[in-house]
C-alpha positions as CSV (number, residue, x, y, z in Angstrom):
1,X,50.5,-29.8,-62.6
2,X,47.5,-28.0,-62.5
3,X,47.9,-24.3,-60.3
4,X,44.7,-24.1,-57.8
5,X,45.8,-20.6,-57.4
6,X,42.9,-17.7,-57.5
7,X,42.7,-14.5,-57.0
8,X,39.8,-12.7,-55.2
9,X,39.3,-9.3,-55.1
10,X,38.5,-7.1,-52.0
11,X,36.8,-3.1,-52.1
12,X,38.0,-1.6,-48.7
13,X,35.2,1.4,-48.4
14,X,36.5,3.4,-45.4
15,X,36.6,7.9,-45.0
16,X,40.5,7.1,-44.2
17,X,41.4,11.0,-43.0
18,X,44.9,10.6,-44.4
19,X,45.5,7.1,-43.1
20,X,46.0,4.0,-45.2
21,X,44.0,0.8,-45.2
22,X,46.2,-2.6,-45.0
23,X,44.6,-6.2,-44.8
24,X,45.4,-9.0,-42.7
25,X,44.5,-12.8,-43.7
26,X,45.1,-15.8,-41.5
27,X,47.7,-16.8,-44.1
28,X,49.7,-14.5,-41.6
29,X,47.7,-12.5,-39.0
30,X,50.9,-10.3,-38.2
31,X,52.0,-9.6,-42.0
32,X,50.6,-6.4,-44.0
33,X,48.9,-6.7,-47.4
34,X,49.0,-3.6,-48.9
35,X,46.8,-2.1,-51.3
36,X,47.1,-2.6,-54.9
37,X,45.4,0.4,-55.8
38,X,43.9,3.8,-53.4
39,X,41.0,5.7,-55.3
40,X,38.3,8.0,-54.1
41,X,40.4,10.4,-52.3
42,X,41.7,7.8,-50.3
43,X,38.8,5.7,-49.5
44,X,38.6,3.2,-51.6
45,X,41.5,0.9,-51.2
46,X,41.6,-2.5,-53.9
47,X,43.3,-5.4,-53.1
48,X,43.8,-8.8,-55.2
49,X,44.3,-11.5,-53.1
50,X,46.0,-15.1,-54.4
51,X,45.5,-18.1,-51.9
52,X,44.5,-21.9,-53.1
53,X,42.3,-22.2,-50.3
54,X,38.6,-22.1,-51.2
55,X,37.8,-19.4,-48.6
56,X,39.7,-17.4,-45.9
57,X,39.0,-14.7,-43.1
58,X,40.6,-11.7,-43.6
59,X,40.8,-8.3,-41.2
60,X,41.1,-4.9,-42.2
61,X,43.9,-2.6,-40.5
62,X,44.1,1.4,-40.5
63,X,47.5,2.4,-40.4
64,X,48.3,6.3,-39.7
65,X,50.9,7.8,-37.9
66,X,52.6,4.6,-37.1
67,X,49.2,3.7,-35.0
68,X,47.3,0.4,-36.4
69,X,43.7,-0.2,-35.6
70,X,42.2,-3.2,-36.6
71,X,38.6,-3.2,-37.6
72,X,36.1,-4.1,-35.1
73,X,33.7,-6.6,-35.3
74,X,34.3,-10.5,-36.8
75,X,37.1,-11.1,-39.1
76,X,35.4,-11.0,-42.5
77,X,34.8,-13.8,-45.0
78,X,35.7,-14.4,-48.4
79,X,35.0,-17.2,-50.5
80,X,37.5,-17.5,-52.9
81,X,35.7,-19.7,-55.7
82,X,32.8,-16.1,-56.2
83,X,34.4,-14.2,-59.2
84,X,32.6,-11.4,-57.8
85,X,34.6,-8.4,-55.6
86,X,33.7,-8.3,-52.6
87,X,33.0,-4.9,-51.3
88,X,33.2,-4.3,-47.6
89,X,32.7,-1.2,-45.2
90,X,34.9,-1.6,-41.8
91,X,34.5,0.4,-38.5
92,X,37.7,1.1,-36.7
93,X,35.8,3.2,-33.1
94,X,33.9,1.2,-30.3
95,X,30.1,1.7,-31.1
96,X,28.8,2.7,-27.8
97,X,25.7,4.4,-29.2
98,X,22.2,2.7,-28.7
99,X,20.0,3.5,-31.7
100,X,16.6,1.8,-30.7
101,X,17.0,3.3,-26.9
102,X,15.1,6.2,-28.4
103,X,11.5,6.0,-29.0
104,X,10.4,8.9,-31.6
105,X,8.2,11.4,-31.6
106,X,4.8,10.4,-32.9
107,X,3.5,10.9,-36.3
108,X,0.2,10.8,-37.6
109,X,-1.4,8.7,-40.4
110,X,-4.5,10.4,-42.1
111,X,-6.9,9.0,-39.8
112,X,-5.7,10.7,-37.1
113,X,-4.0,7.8,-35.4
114,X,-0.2,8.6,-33.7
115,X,2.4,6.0,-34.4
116,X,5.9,5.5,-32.5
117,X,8.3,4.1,-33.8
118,X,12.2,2.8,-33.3
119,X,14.9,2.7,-35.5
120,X,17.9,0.1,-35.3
121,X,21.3,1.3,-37.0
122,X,23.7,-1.2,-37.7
123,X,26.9,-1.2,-35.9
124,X,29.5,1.4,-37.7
125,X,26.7,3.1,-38.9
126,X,28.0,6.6,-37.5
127,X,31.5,6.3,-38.3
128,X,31.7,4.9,-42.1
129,X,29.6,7.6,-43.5
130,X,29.8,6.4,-46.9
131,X,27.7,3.4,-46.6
132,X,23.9,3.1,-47.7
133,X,21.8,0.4,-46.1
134,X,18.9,-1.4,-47.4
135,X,15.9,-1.0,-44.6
136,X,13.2,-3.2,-43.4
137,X,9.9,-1.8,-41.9
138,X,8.3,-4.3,-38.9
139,X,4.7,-4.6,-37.3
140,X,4.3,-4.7,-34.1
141,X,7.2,-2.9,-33.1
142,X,6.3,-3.0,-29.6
143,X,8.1,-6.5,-29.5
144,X,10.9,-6.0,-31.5
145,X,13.3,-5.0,-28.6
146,X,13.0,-4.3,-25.1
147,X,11.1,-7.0,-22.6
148,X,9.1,-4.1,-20.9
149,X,7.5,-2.9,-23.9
150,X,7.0,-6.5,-25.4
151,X,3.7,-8.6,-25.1
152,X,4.5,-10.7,-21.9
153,X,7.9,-9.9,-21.8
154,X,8.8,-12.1,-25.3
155,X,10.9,-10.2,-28.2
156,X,12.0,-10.9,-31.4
157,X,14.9,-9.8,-30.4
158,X,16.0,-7.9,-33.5
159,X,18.8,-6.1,-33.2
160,X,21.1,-9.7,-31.8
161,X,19.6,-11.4,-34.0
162,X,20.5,-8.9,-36.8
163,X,24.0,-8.4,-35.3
164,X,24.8,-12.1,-35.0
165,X,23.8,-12.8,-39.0
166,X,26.1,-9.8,-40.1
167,X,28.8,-11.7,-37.8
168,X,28.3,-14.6,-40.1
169,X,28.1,-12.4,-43.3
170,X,25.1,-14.1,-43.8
171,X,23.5,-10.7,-44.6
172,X,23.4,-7.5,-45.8
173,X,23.4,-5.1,-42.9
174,X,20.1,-3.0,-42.8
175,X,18.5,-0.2,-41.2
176,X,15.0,-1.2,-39.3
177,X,12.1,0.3,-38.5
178,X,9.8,-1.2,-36.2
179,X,6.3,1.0,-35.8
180,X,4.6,0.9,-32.8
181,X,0.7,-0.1,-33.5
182,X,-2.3,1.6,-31.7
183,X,-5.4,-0.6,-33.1
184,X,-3.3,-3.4,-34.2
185,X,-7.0,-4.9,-34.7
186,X,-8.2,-2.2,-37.1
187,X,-4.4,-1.1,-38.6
188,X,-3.5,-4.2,-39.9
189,X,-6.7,-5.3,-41.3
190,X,-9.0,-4.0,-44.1
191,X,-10.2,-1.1,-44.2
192,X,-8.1,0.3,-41.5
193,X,-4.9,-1.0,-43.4
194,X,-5.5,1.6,-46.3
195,X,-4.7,4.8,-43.8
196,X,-2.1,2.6,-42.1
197,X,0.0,1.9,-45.5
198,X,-0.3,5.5,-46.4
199,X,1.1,6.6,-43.5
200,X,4.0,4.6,-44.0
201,X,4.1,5.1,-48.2
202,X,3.6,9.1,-47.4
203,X,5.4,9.8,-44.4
204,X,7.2,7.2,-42.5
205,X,9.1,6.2,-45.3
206,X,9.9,9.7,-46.9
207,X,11.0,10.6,-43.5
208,X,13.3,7.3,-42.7
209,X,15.2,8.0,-45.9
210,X,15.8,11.7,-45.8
211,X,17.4,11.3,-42.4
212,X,19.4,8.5,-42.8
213,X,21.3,6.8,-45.4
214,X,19.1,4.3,-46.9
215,X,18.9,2.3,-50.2
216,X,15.5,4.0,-51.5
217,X,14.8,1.6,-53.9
218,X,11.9,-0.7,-54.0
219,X,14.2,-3.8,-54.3
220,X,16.1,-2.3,-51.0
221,X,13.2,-2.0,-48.9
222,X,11.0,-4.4,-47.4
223,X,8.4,-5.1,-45.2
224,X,7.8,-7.9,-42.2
225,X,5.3,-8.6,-39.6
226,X,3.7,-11.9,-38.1
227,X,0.3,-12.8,-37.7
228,X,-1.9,-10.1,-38.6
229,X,1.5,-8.1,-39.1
230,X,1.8,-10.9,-41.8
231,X,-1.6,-9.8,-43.4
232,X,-0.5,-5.6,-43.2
233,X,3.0,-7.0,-44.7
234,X,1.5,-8.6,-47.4
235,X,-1.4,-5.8,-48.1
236,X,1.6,-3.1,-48.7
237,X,3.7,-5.2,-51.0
238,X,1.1,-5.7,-53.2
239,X,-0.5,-2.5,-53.1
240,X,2.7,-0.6,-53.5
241,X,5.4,-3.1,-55.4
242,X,7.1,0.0,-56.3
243,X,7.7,0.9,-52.9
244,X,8.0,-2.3,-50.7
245,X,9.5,-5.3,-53.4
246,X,10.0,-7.7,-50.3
247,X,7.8,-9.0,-48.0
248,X,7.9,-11.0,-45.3
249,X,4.3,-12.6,-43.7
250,X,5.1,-15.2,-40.5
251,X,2.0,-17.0,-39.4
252,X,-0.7,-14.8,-41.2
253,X,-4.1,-14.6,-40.9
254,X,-5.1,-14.6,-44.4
255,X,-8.8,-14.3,-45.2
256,X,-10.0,-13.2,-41.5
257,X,-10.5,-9.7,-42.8
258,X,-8.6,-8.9,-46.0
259,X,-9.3,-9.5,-49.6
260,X,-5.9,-10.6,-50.5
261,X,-6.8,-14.0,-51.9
262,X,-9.5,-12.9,-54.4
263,X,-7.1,-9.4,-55.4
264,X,-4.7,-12.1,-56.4
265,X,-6.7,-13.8,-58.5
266,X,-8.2,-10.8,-59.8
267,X,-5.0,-8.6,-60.3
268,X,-2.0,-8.3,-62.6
269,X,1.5,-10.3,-61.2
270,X,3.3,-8.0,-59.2
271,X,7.2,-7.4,-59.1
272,X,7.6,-8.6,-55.2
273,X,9.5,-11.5,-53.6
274,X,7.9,-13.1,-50.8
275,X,8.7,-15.1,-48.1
276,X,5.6,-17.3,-46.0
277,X,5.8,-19.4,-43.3
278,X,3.6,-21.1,-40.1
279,X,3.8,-23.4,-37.4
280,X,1.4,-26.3,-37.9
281,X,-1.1,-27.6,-36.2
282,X,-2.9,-24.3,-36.3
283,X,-0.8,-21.1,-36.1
284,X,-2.7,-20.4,-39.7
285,X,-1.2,-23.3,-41.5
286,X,-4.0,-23.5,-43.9
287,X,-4.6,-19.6,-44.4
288,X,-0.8,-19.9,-45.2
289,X,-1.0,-22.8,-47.5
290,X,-3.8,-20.6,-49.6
291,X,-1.8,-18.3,-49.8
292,X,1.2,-19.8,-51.4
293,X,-1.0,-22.3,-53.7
294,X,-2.8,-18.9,-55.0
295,X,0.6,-17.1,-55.7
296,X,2.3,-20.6,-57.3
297,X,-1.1,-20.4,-59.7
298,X,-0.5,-16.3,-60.6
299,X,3.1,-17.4,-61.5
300,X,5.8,-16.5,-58.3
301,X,8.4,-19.0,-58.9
302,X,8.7,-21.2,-55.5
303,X,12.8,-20.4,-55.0
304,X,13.1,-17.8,-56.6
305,X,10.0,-14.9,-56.3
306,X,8.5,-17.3,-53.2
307,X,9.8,-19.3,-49.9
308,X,7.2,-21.2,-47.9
309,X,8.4,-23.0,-44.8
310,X,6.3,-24.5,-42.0
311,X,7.3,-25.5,-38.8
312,X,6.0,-28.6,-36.8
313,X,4.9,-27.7,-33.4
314,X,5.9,-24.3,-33.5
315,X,3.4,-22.0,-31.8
316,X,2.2,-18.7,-32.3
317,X,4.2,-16.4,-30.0
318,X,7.4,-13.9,-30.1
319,X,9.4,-17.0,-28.7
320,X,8.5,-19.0,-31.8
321,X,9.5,-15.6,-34.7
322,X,12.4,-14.7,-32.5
323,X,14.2,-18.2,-33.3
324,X,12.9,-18.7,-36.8
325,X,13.6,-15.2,-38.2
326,X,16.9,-15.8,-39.3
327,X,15.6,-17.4,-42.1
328,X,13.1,-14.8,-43.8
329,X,16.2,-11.6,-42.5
330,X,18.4,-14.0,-45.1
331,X,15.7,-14.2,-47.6
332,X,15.0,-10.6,-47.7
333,X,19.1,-9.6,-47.6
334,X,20.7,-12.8,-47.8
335,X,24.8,-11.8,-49.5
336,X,24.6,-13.5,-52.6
337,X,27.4,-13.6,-55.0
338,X,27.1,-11.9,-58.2
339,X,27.9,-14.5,-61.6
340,X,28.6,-13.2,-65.0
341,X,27.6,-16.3,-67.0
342,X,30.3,-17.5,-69.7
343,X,28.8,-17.0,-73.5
344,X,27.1,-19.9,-74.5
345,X,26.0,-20.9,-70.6
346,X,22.8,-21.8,-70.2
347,X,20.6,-19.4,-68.3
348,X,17.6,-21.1,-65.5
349,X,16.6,-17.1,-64.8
């Protein structure tokens, strides 16, 4: 008879203080697994897991001093049939602290202008210290949160919609920074989107990753905005690829006043992955089907490099982003597993 048994295994990243990490699976909620090996000084704890079930949730326990905390949060996922660990970073504390409640201290970008921003921390951020988080920089970020800042009262609504996709470990949990505009008009159009990208190439960014924990890396930070956000989004992927590798353009007003289309043409293939999308009729439908004929033509790989979506009847509003922006948040950090392909497998890459 054939055995359907597999093993997955589970990375416990946790500062433990002298405590131990167990695990808990709803094989039997009330049973400890303990670890099979501790390294790190204590806070990385492995654990191989057998089960025949094709996934399973699990919940990690801190055990110290006869005291048991479970973690908070959803029980986590694991999909038995990925050969890849899975490497998780648990909070044990209530996370009372509001990270976009504070609006920051302006800075300037070399035209003078002053730019605000907020900055949304993912849950656990300030108790698992040894995390690093990938981090997304938004347009607009006047409507990212709070109803009384927002245009007519509509939000994106980030930070749930963020919080309910890590629920679902449907994504990579990431810091964002949503920058508050002053001439949206002139900022996210050319010429004016030149001073605006420097500002967040020279100083935003610099100053975002010396403060907190972030993932510096071009393929860990990315960039998203909607209509002429879409345009600005677009404008700094391209001109810095080594800086922002993912983009993210909803409803974009390609070709109102930007030279994106021709610089396309024109230019070498950058190394970016982008997402596009719009509501149709209108909501820049056709500026958005340009755009991802032109980048199909240079090369990006539809799939792969380049998503394009559009939406029947959507409209153009914050009501309209705010439900579909699940979709590019799981483009841009999506949890993917990680194959190694068997020699002699046939590679699609």
């Amino acid at each position: 008879m054939r055995d359907e048994t597999q093993k997955r295994l589970i990375r416990v990243v946790y500062p433990t203080d002298g405590g131990r990490i167990v695990l808990r699976t709803e094989e039997n909620w009330n049973s400890n697994i303990e670890a099979h090996s501790v390294g790190q000084n204590g806070s990385l704890s492995e654990f191989w897991i057998r089960t025949e079930r094709p996934y399973f949730y699990f919940k990690p326990v801190l055990v110290s001093d006869s005291n048991a905390q479970w973690s908070r949060g959803e029980n986590f996922l694991a999909v038995a049939t990925s050969g890849a660990p899975l490497e998780i970073y648990p909070y044990f504390r209530e996370d009372t602290r509001c990270s976009v409640c504070e609006l920051m201290a302006p800075l300037p970008d070399p035209s003078g202008a002053q730019h605000r921003f907020r900055v949304f921390l993912p849950p656990g951020y300030y108790e698992n210290t040894l995390r690093r988080y990938p981090v997304l920089y938004m347009h607009d970020g006047h409507n990212l949160f709070f109803k009384e800042e927002a245009f007519v009262g509509n939000t994106w609504r980030t930070n749930e919609v963020l919080e309910m996709l890590d629920k679902m470990s449907a994504i990579e949990e990431v810091i964002v920074a949503g920058i508050h505009p002053n001439d949206r008009m002139n900022e996210y159009t050319q010429p004016g989107y030149e001073d605006y990208g420097r500002f967040l190439v020279e100083t935003l960014k610099p100053l975002i990753d010396k403060k907190y924990r972030t993932l510096a890396g071009a393929m860990n930070t990315a960039v998203m905005g909607s209509s002429l956000g879409g345009v600005v989004s677009f404008y700094l992927g391209w001109q810095w690829p080594d800086v922002f590798g993912k983009i993210a353009c909803l409803s974009s007003t390609f070709a109102y006043r930007d030279d994106l289309l021709e610089r396309i043409a024109a230019e070498p293939k950058r190394r970016i992955r982008v997402y596009l999308d719009s509501g149709w009729p209108g909501d820049n439908y056709e500026a958005t089907r340009s755009m991802r004929d032109r980048l199909i033509w240079k090369g990006y790989r539809p799939g792969l490099e380049l998503f394009y979506l559009a939406f029947p009847e959507a409209r153009h509003d914050e009501n309209a982003w705010a439900t579909r922006s699940p979709i590019p948040f799981q483009f841009l950090f999506g949890k993917l597993p990680v194959f190694k392909p068997k020699a002699g497998a046939e590679s699609f890459t």
